[in-house]
C-alpha positions as CSV (number, residue, x, y, z in Angstrom):
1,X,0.0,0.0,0.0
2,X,1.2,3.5,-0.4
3,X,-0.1,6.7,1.7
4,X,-0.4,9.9,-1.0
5,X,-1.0,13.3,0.7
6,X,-4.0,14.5,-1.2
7,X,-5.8,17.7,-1.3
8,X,-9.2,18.7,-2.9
9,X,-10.0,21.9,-5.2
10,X,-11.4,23.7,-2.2
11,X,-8.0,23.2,-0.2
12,X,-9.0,20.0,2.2
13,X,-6.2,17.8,2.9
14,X,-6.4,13.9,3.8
15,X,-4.3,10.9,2.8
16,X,-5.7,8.0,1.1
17,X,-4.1,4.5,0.7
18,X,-3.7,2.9,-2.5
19,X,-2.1,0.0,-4.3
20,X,0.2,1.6,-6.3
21,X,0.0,5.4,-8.0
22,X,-1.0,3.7,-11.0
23,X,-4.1,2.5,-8.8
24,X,-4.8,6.2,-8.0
25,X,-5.1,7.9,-11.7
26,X,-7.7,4.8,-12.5
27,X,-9.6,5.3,-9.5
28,X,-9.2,9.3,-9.9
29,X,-10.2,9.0,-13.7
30,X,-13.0,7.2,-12.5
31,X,-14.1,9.9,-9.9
32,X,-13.7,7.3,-7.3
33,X,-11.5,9.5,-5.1
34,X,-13.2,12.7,-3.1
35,X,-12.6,14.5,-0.3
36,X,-14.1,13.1,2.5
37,X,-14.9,17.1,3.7
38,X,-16.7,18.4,1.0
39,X,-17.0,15.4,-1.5
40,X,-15.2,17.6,-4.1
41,X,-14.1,14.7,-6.7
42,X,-11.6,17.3,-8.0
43,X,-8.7,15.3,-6.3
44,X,-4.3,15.7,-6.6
45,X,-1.5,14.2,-5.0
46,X,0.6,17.2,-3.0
47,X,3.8,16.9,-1.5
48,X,4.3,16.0,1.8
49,X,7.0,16.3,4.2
50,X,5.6,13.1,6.1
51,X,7.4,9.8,5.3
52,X,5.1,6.6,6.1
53,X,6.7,3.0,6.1
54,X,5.6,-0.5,6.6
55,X,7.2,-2.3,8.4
56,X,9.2,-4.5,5.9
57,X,12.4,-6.6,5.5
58,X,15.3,-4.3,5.0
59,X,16.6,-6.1,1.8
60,X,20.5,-4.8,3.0
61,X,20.5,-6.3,6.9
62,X,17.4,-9.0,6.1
63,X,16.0,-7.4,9.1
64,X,12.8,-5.7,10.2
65,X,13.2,-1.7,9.5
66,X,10.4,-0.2,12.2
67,X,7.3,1.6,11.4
68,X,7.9,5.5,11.4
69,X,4.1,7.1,12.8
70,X,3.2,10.3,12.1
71,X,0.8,13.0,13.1
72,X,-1.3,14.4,10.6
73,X,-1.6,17.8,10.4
74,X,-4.1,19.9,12.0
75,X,-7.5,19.6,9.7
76,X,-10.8,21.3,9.6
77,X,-13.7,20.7,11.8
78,X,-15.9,18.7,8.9
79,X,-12.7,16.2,9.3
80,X,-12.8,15.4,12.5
81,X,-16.6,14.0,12.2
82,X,-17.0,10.4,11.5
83,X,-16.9,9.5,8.2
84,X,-20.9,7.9,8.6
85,X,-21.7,11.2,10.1
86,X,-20.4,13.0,6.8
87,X,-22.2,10.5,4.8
88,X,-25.4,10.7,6.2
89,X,-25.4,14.6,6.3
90,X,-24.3,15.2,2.7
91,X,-27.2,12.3,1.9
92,X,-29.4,14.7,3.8
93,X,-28.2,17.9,1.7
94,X,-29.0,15.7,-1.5
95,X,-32.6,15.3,-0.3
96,X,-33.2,18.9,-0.1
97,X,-34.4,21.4,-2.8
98,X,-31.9,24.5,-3.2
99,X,-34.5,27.6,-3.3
100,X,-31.2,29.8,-3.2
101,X,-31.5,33.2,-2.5
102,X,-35.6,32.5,-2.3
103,X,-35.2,30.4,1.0
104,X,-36.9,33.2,3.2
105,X,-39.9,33.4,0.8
106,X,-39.8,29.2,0.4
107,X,-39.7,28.7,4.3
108,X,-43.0,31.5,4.8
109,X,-44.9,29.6,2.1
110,X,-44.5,26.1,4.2
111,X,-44.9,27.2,7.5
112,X,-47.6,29.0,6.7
113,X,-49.0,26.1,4.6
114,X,-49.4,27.6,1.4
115,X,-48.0,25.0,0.2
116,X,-46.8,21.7,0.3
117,X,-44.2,20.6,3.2
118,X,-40.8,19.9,1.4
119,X,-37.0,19.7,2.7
120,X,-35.6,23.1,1.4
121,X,-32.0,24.7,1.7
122,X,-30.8,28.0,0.6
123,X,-29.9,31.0,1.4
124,X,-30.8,33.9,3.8
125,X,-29.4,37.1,5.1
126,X,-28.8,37.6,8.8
127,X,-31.5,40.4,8.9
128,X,-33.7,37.3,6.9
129,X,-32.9,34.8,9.1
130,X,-33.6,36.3,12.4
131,X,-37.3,37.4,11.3
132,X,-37.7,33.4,10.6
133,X,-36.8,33.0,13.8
134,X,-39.2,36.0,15.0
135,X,-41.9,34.0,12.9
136,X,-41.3,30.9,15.1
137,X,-40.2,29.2,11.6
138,X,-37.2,26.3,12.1
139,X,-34.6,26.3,10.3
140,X,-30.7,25.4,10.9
141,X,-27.8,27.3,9.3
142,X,-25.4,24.6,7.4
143,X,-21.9,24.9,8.1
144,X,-19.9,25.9,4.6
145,X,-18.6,22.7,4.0
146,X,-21.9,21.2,3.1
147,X,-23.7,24.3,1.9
148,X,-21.2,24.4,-0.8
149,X,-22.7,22.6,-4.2
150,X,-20.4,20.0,-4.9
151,X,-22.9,18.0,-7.7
């Protein structure tokens, strides 16, 4: 297995484990590998300064050379949740209608049944958004690294 530092197009960073770098361009080709943050399939291999090794036979002594660890750097907050967590909310986000900049108007129209309930996401100013809440309409705020259209 080899470890590639890899980095999306919105800047994540994360490693992912592959056969050989060969097995990386077919799985990237394929869109097989995204970031696990934002599920941006617009993936690269960086360099790192991080050195990863199995441990393996050192073919000059016939001995066992040990495993070096290292720390990952420091990573955004959407990468420290579970990777089921990230799944399930980005599944959510998928199951949503984008209204866009309409969400205030949208989010009236349900509450007030004038229309049909339906799972809605967009967007809303902060003087918008706090006369929702006035209104005693629900809503949450997404944090930007699901609110960004990846699809």
């Amino acid at each position: 297995m080899i470890i590639f530092e890899l980095a999306c197009g919105q800047g994540h960073r994360f490693e992912g484990w592959f056969a050989s770098a060969v097995d990386f361009e077919r799985q990237s080709d394929a869109e097989l590998v995204r970031c696990p943050a934002c599920d941006d399939g617009n993936v690269a291999i960086v360099p790192s300064a991080r050195v990863r090794v199995t441990r393996a036979n050192d073919p000059a002594s016939g001995s066992e050379v040990p495993a070096t660890i290292t720390t990952p750097p420091a990573v955004d907050a959407a990468m420290n949740l579970p990777v089921e967590l990230l799944h399930k909310l980005r599944e959510t986000i998928r199951n949503t209608e984008n209204v866009g900049r309409r969400f205030p108007e949208e989010a009236r129209k349900i509450h007030y049944e004038e229309v049909a309930p339906r799972a809605i996401r967009g967007h809303a100013s902060t003087e918008e958004a706090e006369a929702l809440r006035e209104e005693g309409i629900e809503f949450a705020s997404l944090p930007p690294f699901l609110s960004t259209e990846t699809h």
